[in-house]
C-alpha positions in Angstrom: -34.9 37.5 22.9 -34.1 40.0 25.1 -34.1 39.2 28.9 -36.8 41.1 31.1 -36.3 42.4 34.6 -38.1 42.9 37.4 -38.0 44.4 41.0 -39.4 42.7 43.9 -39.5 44.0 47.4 -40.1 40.6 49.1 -39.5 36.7 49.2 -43.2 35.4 49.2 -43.6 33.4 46.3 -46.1 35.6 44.1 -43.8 37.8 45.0 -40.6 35.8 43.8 -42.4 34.1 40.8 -43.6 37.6 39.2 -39.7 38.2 39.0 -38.4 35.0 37.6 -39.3 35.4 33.7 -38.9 32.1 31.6 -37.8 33.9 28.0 -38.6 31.0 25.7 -38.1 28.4 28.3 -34.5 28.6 28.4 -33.1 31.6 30.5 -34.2 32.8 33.6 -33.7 36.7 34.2 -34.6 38.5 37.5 -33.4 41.5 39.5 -34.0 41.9 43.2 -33.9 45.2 44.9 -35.1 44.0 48.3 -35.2 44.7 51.8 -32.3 42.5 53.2 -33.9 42.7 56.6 -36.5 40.0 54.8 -33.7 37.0 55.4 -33.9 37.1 58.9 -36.8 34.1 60.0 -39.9 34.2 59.5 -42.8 31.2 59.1 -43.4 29.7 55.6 -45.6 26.9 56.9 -42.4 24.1 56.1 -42.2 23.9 59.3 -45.4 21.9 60.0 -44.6 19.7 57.1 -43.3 16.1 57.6 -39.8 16.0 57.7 -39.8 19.9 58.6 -37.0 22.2 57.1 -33.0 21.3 57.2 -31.2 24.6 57.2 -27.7 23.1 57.5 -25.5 24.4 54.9 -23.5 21.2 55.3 -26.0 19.7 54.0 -26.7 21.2 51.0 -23.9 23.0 50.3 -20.2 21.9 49.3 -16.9 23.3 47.0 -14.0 21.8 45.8 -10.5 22.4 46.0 -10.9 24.1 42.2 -14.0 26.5 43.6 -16.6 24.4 42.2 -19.9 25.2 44.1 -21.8 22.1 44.5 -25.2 22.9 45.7 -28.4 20.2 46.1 -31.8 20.5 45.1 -33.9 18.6 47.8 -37.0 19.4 46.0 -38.1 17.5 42.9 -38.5 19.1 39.8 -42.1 18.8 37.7 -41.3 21.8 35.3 -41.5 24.9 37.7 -38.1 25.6 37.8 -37.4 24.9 41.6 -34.7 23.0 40.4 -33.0 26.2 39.0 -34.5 28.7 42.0 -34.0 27.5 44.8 -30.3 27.3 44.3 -29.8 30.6 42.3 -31.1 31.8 45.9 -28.2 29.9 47.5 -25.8 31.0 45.2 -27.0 34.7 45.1 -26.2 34.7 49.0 -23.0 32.5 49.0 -21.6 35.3 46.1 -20.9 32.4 43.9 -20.1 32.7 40.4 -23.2 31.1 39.0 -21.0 29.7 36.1 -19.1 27.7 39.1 -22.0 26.4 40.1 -23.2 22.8 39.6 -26.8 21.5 40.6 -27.6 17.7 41.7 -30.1 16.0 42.8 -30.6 14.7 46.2 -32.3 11.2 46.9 -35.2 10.7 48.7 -34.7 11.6 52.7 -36.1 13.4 54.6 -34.5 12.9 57.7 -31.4 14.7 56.0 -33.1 16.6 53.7 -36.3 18.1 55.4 -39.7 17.6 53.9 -39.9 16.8 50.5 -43.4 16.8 49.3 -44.2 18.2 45.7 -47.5 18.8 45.5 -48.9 22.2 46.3 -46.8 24.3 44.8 -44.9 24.5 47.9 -41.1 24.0 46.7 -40.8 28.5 46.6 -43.6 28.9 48.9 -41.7 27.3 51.9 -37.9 26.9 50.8 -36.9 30.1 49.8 -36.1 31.7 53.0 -34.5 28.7 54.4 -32.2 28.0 51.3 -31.1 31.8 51.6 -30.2 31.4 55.1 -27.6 28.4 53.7 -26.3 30.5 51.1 -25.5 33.1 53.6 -24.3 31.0 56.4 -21.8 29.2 53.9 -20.6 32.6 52.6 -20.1 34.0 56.6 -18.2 30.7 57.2 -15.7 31.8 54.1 -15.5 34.6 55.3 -14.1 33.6 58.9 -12.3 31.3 57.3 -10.4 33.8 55.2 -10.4 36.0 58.9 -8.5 32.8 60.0 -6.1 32.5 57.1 -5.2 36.2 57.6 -5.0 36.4 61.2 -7.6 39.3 60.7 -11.0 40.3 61.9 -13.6 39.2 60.2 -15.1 42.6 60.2 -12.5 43.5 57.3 -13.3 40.8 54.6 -16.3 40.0 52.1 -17.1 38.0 49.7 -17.3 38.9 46.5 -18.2 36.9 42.9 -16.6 33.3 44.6 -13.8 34.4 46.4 -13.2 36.8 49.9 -11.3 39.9 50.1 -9.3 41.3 52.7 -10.8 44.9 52.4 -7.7 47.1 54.3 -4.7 45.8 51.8 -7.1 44.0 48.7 -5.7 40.1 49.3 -7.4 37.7 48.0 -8.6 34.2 48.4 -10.5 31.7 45.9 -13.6 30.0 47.5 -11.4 26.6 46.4 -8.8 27.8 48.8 -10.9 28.2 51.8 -13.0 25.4 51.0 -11.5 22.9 53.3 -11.2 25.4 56.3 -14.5 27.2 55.5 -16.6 23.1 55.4 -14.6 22.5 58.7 -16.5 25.4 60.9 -19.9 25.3 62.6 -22.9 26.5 60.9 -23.8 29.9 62.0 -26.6 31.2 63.8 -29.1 33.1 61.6 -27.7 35.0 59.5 -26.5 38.7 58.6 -28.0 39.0 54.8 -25.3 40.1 51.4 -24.2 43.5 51.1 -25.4 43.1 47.1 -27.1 45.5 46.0 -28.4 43.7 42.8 -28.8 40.3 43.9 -29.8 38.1 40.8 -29.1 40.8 38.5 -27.5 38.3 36.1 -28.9 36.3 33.2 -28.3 32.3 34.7 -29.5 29.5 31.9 -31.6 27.2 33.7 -30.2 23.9 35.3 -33.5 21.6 33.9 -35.4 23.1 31.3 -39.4 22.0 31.1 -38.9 20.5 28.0 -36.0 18.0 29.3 -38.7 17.2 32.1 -41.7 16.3 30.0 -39.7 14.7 27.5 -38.3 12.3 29.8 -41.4 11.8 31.9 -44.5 10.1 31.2 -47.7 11.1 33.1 -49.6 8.6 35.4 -52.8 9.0 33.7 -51.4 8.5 30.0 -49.8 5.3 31.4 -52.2 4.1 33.1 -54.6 4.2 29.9 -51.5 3.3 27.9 -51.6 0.0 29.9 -55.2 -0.4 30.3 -55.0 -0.2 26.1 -52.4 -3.3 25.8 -54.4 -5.3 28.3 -57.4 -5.2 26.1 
């Protein structure tokens, strides 16, 4: 089946979900044209939540020596795809080669984590903006570390599909090579946003499909009467 794609001139979550098209359940397909101005801060009610929002790349964020991307869902999945969105949106930002990219899922904590609260419909609604803001801090922190490496100013590289590029002579360096340099920096302030121009325009196959989630879950209600059967 062919792949659909859409444009979307924001991050709120009608918004973000009118562009992320399930075709058949297994592949996600979206293409953003949007106003990078949107990643700067705004309010998206996590906030207020308990446990708030963690926007510590640190955190959620980490690569290997080989350029594996390592990025953790906080959010659980229950067959929305949040598991798969939230970080396509931090490797859209970090410029990571989405086939580099391994997903895992974080415990329960949300001291470390930030809030972690399923219901609502809130994973897209409140975590979209802040996991951006990771992805781009983690790809500005490659980015000086490749400015380091070089001895150059970090006006004159940018990342580009997992690794940075020294713009004036075309040097190169693997996100596994900076890795070590890169994780050993300070999170940035907010952040400047990718100089994309078709963020997401990919086709990425989805890190939990629904079907692996229902067939490996069993609803409270059907075990509760599944119980309340065998007791009879």
């Amino acid at each position: 089946m062919t792949p659909v794609h859409a444009s979307i001139e924001n991050v709120s979550r009608r918004g973000f979900l009118k562009g992320l098209i399930a075709t058949g359940g297994l592949v996600v397909a979206a293409e953003f044209s949007p106003a990078r101005g949107a990643l700067a801060a705004y309010a998206t009610g996590a906030a207020k939540m308990t446990g708030g929002v963690v926007g510590d790349p640190h955190v959620f964020i980490s690569i290997d020596p080989g350029g594996l991307v390592t990025i953790v869902a906080h959010r659980a999945e229950m067959g929305t795809g949040s598991r798969t969105s939230l970080p396509m949106a931090v490797a859209d930002e970090l410029e990571a080669d989405w086939s580099r990219v391994k997903v895992v899922q974080s415990p329960g904590d949300e001291q470390k984590y930030g809030n972690q609260n399923t219901d609502g419909s809130r994973s897209l609604r409140h975590f979209i903006q802040p996991m951006r803001q990771c992805g781009a801090a983690m790809r500005q922190m490659l980015e000086t570390a490749a400015a380091q490496r070089w001895d150059v100013n970090a006006a004159e590289v940018q990342a580009q599909n997992h690794e940075v590029v020294h713009k004036p002579s075309g040097r190169k360096l693997g996100y596994g090579e900076l890795a070590a340099l890169a994780s050993a920096l300070p999170a940035p302030p907010p952040i400047r946003s990718s100089s994309r121009t078709n963020p997401f325009s990919a086709t990425w196959g989805r890190a939990m499909s629904r079907s692996s989630i229902c067939s490996t879950s069993q609803p409270g209600a059907r075990a509760m009467a599944s119980t309340s059967s065998s007791g009879a």
